[in-house]
mmCIF file of the N, C-alpha and C atoms, coordinates in Angstrom:
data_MODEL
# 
_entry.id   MODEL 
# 
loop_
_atom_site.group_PDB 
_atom_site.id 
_atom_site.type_symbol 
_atom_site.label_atom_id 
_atom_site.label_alt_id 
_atom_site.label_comp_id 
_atom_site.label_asym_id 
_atom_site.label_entity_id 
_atom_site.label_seq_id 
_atom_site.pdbx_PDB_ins_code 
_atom_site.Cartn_x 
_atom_site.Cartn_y 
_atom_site.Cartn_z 
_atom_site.occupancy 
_atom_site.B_iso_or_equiv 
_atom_site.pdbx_formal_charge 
_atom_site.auth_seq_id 
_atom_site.auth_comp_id 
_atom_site.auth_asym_id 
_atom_site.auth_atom_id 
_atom_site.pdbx_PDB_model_num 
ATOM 1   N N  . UNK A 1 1  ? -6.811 -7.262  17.377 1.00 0.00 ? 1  UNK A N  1 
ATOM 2   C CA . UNK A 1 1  ? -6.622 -8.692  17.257 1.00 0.00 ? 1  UNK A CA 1 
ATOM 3   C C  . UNK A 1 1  ? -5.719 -9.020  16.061 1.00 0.00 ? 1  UNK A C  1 
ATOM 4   N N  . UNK A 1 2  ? -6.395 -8.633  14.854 1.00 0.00 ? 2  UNK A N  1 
ATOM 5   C CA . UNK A 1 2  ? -5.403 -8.876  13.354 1.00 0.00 ? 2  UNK A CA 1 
ATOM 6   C C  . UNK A 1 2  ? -4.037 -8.220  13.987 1.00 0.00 ? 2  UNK A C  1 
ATOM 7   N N  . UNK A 1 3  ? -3.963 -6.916  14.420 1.00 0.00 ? 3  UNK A N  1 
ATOM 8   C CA . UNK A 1 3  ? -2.229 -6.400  14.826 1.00 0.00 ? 3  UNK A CA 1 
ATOM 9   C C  . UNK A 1 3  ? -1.739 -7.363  15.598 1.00 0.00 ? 3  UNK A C  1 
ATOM 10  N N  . UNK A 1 4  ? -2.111 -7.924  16.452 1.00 0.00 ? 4  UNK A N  1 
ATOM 11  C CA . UNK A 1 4  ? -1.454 -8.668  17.513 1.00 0.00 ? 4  UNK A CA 1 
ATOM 12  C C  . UNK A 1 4  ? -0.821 -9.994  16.765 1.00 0.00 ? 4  UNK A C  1 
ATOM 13  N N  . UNK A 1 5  ? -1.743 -10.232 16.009 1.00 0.00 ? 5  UNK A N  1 
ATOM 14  C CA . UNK A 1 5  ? -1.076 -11.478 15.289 1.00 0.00 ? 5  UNK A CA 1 
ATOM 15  C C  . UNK A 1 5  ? -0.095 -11.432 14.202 1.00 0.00 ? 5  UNK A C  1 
ATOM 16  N N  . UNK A 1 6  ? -0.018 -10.052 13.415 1.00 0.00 ? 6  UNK A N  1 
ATOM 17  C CA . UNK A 1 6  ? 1.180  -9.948  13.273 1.00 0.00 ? 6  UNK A CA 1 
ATOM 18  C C  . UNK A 1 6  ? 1.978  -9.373  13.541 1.00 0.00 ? 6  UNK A C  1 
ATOM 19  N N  . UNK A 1 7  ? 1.942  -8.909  14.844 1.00 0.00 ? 7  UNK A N  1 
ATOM 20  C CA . UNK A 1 7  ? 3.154  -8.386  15.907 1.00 0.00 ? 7  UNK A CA 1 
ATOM 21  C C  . UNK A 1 7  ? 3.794  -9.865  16.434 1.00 0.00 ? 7  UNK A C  1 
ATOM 22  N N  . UNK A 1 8  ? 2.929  -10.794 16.341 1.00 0.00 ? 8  UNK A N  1 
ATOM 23  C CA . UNK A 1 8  ? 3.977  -11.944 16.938 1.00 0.00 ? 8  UNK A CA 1 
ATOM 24  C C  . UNK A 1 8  ? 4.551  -12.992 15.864 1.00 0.00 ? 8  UNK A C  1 
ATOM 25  N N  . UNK A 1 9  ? 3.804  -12.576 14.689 1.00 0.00 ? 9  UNK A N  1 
ATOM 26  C CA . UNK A 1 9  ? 4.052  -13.452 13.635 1.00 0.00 ? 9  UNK A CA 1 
ATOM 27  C C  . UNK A 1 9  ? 6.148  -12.466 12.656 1.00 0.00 ? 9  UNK A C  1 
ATOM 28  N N  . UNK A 1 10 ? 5.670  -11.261 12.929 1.00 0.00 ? 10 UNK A N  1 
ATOM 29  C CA . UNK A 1 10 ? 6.769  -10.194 12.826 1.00 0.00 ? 10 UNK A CA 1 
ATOM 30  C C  . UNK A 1 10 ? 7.984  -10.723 14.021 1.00 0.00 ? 10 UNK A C  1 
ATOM 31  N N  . UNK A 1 11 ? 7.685  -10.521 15.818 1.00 0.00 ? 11 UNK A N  1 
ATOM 32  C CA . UNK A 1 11 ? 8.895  -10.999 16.387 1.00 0.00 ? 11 UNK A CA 1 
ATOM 33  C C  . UNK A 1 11 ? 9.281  -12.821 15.934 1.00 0.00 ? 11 UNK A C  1 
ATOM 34  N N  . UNK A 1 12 ? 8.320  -13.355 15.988 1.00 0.00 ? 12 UNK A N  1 
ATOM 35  C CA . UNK A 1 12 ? 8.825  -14.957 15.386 1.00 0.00 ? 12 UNK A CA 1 
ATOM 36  C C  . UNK A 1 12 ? 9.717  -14.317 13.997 1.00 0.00 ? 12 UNK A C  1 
ATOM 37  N N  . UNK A 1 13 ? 9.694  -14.206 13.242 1.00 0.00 ? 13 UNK A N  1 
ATOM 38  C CA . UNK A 1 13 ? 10.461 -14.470 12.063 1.00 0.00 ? 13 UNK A CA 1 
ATOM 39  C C  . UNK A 1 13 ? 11.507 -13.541 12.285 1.00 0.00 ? 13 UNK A C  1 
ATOM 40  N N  . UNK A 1 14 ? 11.727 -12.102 13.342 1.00 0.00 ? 14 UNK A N  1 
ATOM 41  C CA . UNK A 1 14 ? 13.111 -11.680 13.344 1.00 0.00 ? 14 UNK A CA 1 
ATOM 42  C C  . UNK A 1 14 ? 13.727 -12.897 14.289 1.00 0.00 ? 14 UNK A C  1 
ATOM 43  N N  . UNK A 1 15 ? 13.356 -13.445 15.151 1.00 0.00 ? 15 UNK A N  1 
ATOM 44  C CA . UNK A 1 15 ? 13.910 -14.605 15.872 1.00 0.00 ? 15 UNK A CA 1 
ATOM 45  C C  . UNK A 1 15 ? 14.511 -15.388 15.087 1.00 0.00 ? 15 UNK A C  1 
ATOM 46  N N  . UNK A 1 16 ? 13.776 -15.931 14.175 1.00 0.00 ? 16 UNK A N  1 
ATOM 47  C CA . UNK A 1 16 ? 14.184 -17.345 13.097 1.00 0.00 ? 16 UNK A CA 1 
ATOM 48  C C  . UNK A 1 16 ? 15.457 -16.534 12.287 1.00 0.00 ? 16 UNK A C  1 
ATOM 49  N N  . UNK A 1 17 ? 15.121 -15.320 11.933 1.00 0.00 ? 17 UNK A N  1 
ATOM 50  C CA . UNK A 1 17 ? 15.941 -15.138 10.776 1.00 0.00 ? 17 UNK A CA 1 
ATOM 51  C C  . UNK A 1 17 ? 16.770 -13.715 10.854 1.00 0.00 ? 17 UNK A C  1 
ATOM 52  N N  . UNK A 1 18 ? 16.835 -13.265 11.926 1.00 0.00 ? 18 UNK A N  1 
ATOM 53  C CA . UNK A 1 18 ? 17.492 -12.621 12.373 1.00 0.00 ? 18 UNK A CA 1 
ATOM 54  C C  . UNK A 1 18 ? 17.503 -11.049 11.597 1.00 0.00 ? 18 UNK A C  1 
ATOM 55  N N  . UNK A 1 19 ? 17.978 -10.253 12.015 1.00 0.00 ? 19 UNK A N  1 
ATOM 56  C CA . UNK A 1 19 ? 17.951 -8.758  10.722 1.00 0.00 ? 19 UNK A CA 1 
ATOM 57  C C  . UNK A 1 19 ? 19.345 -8.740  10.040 1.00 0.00 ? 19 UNK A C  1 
ATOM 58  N N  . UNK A 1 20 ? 20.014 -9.716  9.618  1.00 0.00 ? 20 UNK A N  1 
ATOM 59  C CA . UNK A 1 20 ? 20.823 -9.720  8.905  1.00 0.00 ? 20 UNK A CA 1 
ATOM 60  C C  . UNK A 1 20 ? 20.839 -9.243  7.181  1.00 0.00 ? 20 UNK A C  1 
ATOM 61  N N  . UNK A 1 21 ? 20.640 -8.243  6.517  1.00 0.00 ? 21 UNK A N  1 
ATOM 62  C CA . UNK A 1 21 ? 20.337 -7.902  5.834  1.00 0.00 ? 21 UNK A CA 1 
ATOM 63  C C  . UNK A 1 21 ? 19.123 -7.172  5.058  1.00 0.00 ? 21 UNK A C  1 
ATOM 64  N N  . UNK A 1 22 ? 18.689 -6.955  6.567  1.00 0.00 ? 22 UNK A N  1 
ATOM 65  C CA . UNK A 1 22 ? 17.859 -6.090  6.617  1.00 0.00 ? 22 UNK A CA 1 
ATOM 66  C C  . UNK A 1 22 ? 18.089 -4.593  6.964  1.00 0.00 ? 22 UNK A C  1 
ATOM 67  N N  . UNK A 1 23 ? 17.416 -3.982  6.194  1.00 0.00 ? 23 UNK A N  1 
ATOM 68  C CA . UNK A 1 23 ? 18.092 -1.906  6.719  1.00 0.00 ? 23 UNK A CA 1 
ATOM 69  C C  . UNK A 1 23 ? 17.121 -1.483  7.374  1.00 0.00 ? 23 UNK A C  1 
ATOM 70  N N  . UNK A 1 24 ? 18.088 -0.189  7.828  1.00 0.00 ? 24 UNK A N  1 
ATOM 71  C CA . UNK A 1 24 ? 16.893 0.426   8.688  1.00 0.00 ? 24 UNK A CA 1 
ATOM 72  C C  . UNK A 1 24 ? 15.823 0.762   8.411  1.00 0.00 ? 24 UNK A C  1 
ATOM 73  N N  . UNK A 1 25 ? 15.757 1.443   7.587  1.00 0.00 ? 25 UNK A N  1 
ATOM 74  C CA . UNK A 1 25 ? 14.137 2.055   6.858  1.00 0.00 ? 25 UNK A CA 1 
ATOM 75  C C  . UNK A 1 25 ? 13.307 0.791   6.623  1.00 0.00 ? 25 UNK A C  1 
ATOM 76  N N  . UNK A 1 26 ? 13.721 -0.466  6.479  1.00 0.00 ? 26 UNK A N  1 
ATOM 77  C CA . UNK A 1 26 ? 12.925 -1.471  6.137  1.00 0.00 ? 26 UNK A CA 1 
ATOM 78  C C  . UNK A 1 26 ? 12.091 -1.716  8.074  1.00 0.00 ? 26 UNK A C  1 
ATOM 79  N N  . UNK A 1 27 ? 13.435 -2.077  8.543  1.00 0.00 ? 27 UNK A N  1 
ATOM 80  C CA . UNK A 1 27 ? 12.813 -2.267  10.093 1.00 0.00 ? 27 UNK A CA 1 
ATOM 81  C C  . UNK A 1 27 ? 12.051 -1.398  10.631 1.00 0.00 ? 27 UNK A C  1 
ATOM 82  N N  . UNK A 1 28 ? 12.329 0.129   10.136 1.00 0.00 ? 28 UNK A N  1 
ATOM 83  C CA . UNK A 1 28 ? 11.798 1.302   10.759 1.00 0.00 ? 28 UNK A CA 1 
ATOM 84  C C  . UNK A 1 28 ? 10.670 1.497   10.389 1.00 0.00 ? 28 UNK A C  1 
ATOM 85  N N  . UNK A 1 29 ? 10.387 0.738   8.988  1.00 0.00 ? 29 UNK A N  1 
ATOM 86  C CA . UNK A 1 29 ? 9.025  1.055   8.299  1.00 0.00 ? 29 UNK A CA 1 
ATOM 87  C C  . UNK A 1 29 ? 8.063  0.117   8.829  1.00 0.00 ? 29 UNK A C  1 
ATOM 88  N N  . UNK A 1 30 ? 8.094  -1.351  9.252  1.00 0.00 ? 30 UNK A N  1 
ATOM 89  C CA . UNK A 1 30 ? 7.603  -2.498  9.527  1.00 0.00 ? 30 UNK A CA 1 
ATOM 90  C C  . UNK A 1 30 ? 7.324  -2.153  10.971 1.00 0.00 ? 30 UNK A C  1 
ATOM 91  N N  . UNK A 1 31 ? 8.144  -1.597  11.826 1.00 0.00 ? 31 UNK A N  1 
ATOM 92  C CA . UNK A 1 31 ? 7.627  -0.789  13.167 1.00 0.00 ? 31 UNK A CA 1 
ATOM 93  C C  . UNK A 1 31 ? 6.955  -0.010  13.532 1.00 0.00 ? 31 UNK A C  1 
ATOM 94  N N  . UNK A 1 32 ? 6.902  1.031   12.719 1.00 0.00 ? 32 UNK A N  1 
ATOM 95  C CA . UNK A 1 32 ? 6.134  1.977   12.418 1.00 0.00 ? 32 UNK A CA 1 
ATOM 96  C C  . UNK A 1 32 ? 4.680  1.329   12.106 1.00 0.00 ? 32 UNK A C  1 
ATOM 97  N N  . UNK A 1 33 ? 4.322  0.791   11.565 1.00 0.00 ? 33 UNK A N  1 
ATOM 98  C CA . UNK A 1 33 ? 3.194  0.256   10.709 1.00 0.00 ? 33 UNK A CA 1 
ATOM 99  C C  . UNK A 1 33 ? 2.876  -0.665  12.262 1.00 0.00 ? 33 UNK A C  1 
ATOM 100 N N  . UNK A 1 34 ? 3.478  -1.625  12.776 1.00 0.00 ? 34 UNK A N  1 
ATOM 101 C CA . UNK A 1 34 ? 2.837  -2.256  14.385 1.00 0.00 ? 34 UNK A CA 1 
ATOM 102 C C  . UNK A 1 34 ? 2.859  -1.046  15.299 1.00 0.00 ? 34 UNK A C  1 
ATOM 103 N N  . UNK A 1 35 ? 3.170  -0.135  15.218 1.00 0.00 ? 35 UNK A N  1 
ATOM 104 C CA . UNK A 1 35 ? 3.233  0.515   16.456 1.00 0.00 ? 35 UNK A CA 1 
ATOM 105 C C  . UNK A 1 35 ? 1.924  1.802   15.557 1.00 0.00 ? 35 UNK A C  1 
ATOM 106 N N  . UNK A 1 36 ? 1.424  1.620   14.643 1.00 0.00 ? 36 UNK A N  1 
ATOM 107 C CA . UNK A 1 36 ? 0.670  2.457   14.413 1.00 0.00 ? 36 UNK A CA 1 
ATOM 108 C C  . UNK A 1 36 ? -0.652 1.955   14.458 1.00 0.00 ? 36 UNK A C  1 
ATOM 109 N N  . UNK A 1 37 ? -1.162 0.339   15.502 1.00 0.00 ? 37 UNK A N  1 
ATOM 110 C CA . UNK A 1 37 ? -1.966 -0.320  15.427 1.00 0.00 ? 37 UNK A CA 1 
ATOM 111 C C  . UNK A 1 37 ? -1.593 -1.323  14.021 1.00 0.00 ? 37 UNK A C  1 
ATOM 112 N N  . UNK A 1 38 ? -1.272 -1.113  13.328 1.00 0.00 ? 38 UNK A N  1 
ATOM 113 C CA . UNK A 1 38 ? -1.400 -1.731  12.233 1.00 0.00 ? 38 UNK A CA 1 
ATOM 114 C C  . UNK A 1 38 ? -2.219 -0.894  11.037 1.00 0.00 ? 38 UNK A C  1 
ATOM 115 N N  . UNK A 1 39 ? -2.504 0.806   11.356 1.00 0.00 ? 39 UNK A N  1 
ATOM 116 C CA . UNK A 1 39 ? -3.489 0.898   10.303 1.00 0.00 ? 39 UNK A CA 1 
ATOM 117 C C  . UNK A 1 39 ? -2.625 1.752   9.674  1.00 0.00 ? 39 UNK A C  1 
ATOM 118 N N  . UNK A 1 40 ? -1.677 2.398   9.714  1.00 0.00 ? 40 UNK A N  1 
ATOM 119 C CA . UNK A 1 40 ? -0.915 3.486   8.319  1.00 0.00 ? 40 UNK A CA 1 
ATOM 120 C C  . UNK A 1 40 ? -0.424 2.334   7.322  1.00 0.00 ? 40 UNK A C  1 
ATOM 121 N N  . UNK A 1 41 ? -0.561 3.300   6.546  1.00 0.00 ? 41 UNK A N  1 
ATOM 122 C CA . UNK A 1 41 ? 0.202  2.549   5.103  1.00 0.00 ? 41 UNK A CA 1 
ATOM 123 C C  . UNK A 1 41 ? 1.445  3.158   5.047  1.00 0.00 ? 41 UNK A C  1 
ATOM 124 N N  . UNK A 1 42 ? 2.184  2.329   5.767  1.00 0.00 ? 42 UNK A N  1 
ATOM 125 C CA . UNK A 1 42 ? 3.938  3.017   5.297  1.00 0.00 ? 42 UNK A CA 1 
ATOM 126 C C  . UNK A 1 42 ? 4.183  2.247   4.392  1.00 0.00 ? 42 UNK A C  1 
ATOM 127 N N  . UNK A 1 43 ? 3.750  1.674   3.078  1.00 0.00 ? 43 UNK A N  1 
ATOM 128 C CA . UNK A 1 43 ? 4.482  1.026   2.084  1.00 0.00 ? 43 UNK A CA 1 
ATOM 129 C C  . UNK A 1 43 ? 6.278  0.732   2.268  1.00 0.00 ? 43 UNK A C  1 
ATOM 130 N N  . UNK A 1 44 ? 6.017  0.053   3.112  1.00 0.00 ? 44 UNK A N  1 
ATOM 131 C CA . UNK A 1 44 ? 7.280  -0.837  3.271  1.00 0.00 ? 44 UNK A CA 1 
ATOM 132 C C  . UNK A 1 44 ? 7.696  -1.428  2.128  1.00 0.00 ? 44 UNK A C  1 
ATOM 133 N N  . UNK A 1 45 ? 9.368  -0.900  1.804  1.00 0.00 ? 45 UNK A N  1 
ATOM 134 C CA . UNK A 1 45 ? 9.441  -1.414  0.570  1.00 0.00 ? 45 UNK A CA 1 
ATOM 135 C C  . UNK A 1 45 ? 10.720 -2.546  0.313  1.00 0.00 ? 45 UNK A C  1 
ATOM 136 N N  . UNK A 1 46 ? 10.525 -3.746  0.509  1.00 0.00 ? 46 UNK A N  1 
ATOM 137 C CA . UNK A 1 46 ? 11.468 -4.643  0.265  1.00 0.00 ? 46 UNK A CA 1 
ATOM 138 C C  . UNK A 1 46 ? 12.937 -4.234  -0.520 1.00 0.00 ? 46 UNK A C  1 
ATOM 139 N N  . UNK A 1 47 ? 14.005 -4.054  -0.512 1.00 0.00 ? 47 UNK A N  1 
ATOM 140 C CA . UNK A 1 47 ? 14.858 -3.680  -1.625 1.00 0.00 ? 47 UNK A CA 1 
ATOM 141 C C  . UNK A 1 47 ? 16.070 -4.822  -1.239 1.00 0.00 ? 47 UNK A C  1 
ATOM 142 N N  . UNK A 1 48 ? 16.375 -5.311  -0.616 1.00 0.00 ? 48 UNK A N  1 
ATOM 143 C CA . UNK A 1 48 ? 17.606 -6.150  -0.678 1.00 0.00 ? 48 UNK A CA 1 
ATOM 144 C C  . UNK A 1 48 ? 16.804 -7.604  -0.631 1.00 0.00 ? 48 UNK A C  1 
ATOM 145 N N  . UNK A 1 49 ? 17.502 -8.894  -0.807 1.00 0.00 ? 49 UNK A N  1 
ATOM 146 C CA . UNK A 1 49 ? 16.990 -10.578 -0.985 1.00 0.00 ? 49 UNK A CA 1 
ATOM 147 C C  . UNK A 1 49 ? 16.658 -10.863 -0.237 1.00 0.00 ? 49 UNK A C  1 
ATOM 148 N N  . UNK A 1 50 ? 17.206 -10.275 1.110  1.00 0.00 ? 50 UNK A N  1 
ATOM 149 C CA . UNK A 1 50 ? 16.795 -10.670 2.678  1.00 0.00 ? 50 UNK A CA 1 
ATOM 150 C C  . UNK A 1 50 ? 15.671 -9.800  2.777  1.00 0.00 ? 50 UNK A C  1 
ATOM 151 N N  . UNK A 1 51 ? 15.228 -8.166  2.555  1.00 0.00 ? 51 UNK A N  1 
ATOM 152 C CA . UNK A 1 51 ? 14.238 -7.887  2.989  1.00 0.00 ? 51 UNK A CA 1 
ATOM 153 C C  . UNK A 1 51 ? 12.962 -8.656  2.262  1.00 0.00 ? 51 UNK A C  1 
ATOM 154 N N  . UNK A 1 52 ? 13.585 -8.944  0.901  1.00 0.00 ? 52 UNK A N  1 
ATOM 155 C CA . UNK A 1 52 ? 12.308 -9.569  -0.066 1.00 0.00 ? 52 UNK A CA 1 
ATOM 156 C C  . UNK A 1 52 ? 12.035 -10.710 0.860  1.00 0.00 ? 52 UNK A C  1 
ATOM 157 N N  . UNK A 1 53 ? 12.625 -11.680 1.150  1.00 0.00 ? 53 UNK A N  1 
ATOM 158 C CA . UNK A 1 53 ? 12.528 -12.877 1.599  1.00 0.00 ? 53 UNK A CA 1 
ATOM 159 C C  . UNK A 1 53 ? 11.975 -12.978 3.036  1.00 0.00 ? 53 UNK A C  1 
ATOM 160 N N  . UNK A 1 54 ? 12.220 -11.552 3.758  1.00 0.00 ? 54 UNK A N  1 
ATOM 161 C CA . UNK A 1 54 ? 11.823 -11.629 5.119  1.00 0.00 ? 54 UNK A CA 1 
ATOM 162 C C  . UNK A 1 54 ? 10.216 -10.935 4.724  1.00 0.00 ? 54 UNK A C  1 
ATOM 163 N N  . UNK A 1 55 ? 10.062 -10.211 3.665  1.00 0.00 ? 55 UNK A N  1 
ATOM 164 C CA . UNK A 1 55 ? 8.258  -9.853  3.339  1.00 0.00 ? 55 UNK A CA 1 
ATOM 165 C C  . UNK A 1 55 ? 7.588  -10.793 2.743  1.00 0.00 ? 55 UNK A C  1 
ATOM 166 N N  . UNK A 1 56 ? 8.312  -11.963 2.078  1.00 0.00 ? 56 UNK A N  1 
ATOM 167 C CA . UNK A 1 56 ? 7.240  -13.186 1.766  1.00 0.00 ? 56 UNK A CA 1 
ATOM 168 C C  . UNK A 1 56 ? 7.151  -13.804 2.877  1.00 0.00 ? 56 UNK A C  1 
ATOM 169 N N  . UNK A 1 57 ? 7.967  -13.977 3.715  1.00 0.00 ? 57 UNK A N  1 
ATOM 170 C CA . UNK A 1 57 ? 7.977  -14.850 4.999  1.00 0.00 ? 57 UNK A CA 1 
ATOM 171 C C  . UNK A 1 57 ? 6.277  -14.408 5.752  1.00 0.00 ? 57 UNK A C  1 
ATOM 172 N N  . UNK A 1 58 ? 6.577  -13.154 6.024  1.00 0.00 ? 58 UNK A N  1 
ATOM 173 C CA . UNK A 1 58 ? 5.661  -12.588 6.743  1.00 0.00 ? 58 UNK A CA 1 
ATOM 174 C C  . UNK A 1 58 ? 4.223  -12.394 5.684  1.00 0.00 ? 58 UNK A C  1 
ATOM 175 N N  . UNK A 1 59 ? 3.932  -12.036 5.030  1.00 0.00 ? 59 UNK A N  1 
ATOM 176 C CA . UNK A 1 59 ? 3.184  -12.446 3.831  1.00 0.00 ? 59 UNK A CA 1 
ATOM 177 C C  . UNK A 1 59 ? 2.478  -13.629 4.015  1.00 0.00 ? 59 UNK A C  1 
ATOM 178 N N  . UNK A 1 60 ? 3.460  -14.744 4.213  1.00 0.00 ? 60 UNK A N  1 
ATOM 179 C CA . UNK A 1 60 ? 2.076  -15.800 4.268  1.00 0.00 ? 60 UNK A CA 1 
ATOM 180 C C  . UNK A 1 60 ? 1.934  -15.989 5.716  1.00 0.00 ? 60 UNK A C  1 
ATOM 181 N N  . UNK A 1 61 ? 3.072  -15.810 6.456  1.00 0.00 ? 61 UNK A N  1 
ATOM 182 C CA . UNK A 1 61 ? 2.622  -15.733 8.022  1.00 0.00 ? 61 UNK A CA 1 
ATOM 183 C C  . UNK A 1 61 ? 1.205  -15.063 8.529  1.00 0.00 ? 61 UNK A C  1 
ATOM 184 N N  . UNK A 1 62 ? 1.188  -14.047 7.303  1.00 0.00 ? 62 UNK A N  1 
ATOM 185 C CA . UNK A 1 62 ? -0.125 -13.469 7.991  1.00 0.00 ? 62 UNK A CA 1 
ATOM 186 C C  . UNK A 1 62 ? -1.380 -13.929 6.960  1.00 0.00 ? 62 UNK A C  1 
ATOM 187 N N  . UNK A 1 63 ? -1.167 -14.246 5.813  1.00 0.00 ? 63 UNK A N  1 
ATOM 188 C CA . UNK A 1 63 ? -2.035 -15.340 5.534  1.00 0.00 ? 63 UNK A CA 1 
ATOM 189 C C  . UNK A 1 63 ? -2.528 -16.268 5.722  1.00 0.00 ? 63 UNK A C  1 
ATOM 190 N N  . UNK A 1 64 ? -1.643 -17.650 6.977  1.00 0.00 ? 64 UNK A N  1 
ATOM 191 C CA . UNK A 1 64 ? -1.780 -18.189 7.777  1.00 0.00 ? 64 UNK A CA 1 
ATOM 192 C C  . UNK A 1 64 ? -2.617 -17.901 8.961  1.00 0.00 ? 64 UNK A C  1 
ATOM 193 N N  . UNK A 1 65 ? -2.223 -16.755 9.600  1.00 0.00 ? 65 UNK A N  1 
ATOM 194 C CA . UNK A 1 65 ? -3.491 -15.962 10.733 1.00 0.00 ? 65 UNK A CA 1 
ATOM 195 C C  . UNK A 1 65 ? -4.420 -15.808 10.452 1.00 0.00 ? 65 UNK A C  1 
ATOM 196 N N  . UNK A 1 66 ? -4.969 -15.716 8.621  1.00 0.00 ? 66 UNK A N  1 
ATOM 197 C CA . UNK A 1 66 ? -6.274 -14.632 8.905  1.00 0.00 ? 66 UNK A CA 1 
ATOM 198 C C  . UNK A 1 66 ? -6.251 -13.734 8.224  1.00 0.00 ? 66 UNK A C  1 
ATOM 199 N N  . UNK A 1 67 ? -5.545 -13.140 8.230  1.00 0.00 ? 67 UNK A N  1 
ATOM 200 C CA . UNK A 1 67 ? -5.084 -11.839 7.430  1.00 0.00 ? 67 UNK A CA 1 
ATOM 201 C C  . UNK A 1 67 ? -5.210 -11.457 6.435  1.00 0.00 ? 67 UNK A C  1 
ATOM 202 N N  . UNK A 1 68 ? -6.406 -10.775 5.486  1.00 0.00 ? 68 UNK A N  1 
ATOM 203 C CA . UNK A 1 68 ? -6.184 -10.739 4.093  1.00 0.00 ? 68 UNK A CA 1 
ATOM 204 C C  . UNK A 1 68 ? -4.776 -9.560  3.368  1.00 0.00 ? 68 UNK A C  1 
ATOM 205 N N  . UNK A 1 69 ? -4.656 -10.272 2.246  1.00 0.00 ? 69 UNK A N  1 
ATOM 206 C CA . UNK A 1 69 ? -3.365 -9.675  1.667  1.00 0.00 ? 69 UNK A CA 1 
ATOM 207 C C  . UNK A 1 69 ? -3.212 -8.158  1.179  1.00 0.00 ? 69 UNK A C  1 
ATOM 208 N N  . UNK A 1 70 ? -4.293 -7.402  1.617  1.00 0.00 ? 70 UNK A N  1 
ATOM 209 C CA . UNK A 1 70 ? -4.772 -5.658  1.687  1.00 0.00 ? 70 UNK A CA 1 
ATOM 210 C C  . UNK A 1 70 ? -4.079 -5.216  2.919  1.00 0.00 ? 70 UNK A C  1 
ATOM 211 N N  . UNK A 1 71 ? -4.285 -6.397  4.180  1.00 0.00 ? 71 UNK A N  1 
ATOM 212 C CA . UNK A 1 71 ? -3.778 -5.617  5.589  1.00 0.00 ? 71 UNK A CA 1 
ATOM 213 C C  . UNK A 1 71 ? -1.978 -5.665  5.520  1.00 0.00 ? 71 UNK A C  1 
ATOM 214 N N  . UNK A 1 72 ? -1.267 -6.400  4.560  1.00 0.00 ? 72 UNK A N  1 
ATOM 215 C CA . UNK A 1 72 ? 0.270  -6.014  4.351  1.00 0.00 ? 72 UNK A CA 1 
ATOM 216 C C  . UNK A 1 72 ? 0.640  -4.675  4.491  1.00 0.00 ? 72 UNK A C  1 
ATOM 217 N N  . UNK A 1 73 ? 1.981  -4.296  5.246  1.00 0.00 ? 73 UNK A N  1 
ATOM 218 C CA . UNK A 1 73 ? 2.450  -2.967  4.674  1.00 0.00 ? 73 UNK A CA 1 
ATOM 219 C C  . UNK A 1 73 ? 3.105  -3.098  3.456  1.00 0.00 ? 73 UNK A C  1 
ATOM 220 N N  . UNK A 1 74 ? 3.803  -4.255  2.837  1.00 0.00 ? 74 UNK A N  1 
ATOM 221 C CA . UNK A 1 74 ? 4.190  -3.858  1.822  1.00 0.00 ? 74 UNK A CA 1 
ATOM 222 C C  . UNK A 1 74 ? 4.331  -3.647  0.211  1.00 0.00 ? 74 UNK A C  1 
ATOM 223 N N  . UNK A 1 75 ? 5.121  -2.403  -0.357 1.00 0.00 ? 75 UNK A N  1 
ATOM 224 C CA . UNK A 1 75 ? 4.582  -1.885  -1.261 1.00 0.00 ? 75 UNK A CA 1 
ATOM 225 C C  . UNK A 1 75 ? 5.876  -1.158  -1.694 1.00 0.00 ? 75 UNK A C  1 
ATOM 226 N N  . UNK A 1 76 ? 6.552  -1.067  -3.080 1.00 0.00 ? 76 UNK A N  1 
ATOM 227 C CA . UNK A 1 76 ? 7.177  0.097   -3.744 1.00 0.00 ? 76 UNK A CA 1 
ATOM 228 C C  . UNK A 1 76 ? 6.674  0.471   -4.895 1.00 0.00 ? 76 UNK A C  1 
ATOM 229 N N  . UNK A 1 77 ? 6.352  1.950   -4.313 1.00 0.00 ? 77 UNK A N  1 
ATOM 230 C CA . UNK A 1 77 ? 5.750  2.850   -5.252 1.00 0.00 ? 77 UNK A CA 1 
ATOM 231 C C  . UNK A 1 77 ? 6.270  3.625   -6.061 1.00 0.00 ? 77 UNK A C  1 
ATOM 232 N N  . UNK A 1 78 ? 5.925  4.029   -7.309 1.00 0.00 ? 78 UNK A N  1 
ATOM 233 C CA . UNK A 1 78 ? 7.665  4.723   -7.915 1.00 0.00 ? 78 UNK A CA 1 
ATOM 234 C C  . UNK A 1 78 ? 7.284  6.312   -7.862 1.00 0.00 ? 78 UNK A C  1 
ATOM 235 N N  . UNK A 1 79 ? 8.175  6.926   -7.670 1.00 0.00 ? 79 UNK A N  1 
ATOM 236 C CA . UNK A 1 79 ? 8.310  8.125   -7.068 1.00 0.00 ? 79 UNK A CA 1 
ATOM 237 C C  . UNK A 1 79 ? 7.364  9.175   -8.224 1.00 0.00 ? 79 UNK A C  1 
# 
């Protein structure tokens, strides 16, 4: 149920805002993480204005659902 809602809360905002400045590993990581149910921790890690801006988007999108702010993938961890 929580995945589903942000599997649609995820396609709404590539709709609105398109992957324009978004990279692959960002998309690949955010896919990974819905297509894994929602339960791996791929610490998706924001690095360009658009990915930052497209992980607050979704951030409160799923705060809006329900969602507490633990079930996020994202995260940069330093090596």
């Amino acid at each position: 149920m929580k995945c589903q809602r942000w599997r649609s809360a995820y396609d709404e905002a590539l709709k609105r805002f398109g992957r324009k400045g978004l990279g692959q590993e960002f998309i690949t990581g955010n896919e990974a993480f819905i297509a894994s149910g929602c339960q791996s921790r791929s610490d998706v890690c924001p690095r360009s204005a658009e990915e930052l801006n497209f992980a607050n988007v979704m951030v409160m999108a799923g705060m809006n659902a329900g969602l507490a702010s633990t079930f996020m993938p994202y995260a940069c961890r330093k090596s």
